[in-house]
C-alpha atoms as an extended CHARMM CRD file, in Angstrom:
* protein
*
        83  EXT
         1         1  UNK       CA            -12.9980000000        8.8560000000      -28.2540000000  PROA      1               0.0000000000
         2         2  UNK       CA            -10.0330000000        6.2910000000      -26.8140000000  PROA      2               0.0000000000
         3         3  UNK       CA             -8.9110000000        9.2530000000      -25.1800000000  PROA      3               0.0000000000
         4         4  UNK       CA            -11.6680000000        9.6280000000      -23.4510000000  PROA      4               0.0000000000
         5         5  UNK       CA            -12.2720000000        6.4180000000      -22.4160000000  PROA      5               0.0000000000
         6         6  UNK       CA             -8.9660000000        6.0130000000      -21.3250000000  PROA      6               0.0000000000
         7         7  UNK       CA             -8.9250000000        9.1800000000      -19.0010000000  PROA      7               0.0000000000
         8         8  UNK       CA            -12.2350000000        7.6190000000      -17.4120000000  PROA      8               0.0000000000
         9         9  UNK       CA            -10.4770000000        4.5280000000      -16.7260000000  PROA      9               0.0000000000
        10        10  UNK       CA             -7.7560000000        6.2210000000      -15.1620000000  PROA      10              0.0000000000
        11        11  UNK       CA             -9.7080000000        8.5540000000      -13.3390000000  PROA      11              0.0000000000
        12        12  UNK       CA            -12.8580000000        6.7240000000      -12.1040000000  PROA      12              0.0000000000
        13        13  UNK       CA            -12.8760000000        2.8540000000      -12.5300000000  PROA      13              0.0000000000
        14        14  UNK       CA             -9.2220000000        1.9120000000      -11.8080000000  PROA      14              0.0000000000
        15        15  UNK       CA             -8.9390000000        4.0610000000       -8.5840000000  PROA      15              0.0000000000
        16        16  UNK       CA            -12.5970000000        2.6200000000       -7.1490000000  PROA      16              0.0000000000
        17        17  UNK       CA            -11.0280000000       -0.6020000000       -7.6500000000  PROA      17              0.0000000000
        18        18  UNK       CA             -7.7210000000       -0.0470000000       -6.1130000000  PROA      18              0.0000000000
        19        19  UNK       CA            -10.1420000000        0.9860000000       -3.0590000000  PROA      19              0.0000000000
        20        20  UNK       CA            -12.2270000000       -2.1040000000       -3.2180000000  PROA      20              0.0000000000
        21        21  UNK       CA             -9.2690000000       -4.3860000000       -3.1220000000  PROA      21              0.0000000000
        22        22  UNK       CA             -8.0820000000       -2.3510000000       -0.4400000000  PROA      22              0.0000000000
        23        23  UNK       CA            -11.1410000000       -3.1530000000        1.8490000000  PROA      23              0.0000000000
        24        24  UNK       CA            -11.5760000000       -6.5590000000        0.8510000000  PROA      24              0.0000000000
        25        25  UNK       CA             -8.1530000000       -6.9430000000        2.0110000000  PROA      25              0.0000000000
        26        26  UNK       CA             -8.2690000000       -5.2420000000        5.4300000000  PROA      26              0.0000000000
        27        27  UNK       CA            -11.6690000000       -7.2880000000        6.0760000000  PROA      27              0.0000000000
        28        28  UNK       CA            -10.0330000000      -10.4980000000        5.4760000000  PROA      28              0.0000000000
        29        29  UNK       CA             -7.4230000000       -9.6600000000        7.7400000000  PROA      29              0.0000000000
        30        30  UNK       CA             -9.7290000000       -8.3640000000       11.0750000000  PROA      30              0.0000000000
        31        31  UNK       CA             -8.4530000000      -10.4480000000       14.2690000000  PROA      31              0.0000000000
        32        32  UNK       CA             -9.8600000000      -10.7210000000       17.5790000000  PROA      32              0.0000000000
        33        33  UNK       CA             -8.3930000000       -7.9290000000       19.3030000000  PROA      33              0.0000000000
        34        34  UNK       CA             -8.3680000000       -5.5320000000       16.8380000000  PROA      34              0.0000000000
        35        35  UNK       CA            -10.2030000000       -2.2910000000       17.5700000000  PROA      35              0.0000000000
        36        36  UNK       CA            -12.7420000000       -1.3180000000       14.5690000000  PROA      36              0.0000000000
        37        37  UNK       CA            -14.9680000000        1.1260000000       12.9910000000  PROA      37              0.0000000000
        38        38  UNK       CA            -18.2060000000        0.2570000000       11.2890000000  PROA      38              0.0000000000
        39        39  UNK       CA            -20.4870000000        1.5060000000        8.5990000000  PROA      39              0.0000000000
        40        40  UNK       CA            -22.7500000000        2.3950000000       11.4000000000  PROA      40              0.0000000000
        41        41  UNK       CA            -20.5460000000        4.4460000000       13.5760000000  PROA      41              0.0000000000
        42        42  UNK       CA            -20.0680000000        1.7130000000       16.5530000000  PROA      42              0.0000000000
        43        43  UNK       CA            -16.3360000000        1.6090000000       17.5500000000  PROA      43              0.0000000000
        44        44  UNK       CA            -15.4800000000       -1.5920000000       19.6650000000  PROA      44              0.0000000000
        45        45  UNK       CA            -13.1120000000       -4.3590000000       19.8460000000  PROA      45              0.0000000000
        46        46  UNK       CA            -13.2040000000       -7.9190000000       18.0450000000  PROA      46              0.0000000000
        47        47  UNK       CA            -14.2900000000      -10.5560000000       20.3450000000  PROA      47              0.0000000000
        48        48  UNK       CA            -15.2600000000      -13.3760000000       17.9660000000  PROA      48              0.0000000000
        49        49  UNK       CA            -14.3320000000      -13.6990000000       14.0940000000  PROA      49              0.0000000000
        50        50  UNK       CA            -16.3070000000      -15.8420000000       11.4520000000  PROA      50              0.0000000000
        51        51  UNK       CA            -16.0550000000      -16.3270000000        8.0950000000  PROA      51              0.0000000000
        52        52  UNK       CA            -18.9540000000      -13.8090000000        7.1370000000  PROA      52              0.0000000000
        53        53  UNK       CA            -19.6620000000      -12.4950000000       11.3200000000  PROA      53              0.0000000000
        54        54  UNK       CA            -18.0620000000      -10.9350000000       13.8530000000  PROA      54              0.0000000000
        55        55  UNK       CA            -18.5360000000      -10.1140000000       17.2230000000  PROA      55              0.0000000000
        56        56  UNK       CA            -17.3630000000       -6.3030000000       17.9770000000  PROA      56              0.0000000000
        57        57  UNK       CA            -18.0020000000       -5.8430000000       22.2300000000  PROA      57              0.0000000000
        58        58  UNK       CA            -18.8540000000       -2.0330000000       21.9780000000  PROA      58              0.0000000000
        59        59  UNK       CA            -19.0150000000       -1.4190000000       25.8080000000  PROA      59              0.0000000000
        60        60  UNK       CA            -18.4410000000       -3.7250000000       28.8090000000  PROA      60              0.0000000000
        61        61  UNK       CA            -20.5790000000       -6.8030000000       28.4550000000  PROA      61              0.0000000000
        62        62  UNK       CA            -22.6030000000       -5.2880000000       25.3810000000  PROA      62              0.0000000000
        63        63  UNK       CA            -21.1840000000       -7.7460000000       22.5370000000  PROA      63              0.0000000000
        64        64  UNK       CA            -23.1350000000       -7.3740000000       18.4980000000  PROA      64              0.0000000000
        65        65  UNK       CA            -22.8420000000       -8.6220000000       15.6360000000  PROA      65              0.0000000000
        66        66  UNK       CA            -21.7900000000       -7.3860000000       12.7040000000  PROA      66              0.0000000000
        67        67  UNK       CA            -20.9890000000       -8.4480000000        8.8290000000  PROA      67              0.0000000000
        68        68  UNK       CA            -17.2920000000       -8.1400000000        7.7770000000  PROA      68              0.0000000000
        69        69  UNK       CA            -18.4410000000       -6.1270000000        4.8880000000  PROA      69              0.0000000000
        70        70  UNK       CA            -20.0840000000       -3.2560000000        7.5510000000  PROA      70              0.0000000000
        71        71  UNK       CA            -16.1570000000       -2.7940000000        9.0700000000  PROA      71              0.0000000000
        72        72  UNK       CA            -14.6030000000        0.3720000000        7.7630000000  PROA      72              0.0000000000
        73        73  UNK       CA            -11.9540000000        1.2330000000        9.5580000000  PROA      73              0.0000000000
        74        74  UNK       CA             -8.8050000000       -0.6510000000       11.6210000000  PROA      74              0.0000000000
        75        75  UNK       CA             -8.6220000000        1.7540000000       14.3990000000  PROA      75              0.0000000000
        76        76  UNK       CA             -4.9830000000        1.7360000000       16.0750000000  PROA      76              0.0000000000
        77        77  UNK       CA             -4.5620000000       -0.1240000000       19.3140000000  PROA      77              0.0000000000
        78        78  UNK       CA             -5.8880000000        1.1160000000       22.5390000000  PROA      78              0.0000000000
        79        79  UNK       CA             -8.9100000000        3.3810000000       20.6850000000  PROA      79              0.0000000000
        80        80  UNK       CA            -11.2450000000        1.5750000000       21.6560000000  PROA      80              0.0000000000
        81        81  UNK       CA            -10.0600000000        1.5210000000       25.3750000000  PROA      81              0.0000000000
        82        82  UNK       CA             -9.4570000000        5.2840000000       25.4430000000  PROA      82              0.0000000000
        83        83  UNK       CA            -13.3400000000        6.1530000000       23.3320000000  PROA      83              0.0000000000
């Protein structure tokens, strides 16, 4: 039975973790300027950061707003420019 609950820790829980922390991490880091991917599928660029907001321009002049949580993806430099 320990067996088995230790190959579920080691194959479920701690890797969903590592991947949690992973996220949390990357959200806490966003920056204006950084080009982003959301839950949603809008790619844009950072305009404004907030604590819990931020504001992702997704086409010239078109500015939403979205919840850090909703970002998925850093997108490398100039994506957003190129899309």
């Amino acid at each position: 039975m320990a067996v088995l609950i230790g190959a579920f820790y080691f194959m479920l829980i701690r890797p969903q973790n590592k991947k949690m922390k992973e996220h949390r991490d990357m959200v806490a880091k966003l920056v204006v300027g950084d080009d982003v991917a959301t839950a949603g599928g809008l790619i844009g660029r950072v305009t404004e950061a907030g604590e819990l907001y931020l504001s992702v321009e997704v086409a010239k002049d078109v500015v939403v707003k979205v919840q850090r949580f909703q970002v998925t993806q850093v997108l490398p430099k100039g994506t957003f420019k190129n899309a």
